[in-house]
C-alpha positions as CSV (number, residue, x, y, z in Angstrom):
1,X,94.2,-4.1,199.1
2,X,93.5,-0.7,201.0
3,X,96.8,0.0,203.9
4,X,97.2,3.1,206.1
5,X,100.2,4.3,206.0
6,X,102.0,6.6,208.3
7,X,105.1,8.6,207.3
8,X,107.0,9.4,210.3
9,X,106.5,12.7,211.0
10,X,104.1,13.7,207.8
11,X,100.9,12.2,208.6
12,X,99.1,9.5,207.3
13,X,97.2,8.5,204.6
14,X,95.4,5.4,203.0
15,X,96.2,3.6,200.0
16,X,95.4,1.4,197.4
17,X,97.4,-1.2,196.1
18,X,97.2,-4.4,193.7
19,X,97.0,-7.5,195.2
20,X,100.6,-8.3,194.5
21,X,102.3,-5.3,195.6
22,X,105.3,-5.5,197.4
23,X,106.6,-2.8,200.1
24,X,108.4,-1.1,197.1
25,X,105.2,-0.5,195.3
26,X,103.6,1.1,198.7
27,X,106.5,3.4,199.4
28,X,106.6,4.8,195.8
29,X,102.4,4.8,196.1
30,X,103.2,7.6,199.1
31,X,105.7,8.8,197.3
32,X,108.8,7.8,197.9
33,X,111.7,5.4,196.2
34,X,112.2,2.4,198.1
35,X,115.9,3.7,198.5
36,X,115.5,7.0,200.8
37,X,112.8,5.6,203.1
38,X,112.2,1.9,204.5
39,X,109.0,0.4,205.7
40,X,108.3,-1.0,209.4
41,X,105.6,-3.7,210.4
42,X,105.1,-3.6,213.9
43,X,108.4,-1.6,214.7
44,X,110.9,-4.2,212.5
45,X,111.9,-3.0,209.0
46,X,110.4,-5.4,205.7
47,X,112.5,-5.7,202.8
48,X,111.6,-4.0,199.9
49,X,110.5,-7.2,197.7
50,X,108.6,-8.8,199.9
51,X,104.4,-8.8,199.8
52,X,102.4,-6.6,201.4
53,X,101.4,-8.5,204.4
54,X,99.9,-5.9,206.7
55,X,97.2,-3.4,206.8
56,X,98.8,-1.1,208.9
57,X,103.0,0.3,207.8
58,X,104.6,3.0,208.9
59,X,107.6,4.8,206.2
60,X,110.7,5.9,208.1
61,X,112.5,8.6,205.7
62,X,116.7,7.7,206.0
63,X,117.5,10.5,204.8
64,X,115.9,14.4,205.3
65,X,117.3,17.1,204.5
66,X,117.2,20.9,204.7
């Protein structure tokens, strides 16, 4: 399953993911741990376990620092 991913205020970027991937799976796939960033369908957060459902996600990081 191909998604596009957009990191809030990083870009964004397409990936590839197995058929059973969850939302976990795609944040580490951009590079993240599921634990400093959460993922948004359609503006409402998913949790972490659940399937990838959607084609299109965006990544909000919780935490940035400098």
């Amino acid at each position: 399953m191909d998604v596009t991913v957009e990191v809030v205020g990083e870009g964004v970027e397409e990936v590839s993911l197995a058929g059973d991937a969850t939302y976990a799976d795609l944040c580490r796939a951009v590079g993240y741990s599921p634990h400093e960033v959460t993922a948004l369908v359609d503006g409402s957060p998913v949790p972490d376990d659940r399937a990838v459902d959607a084609a299109r996600v965006k990544v909000l990081r919780l935490i940035k620092g400098g």
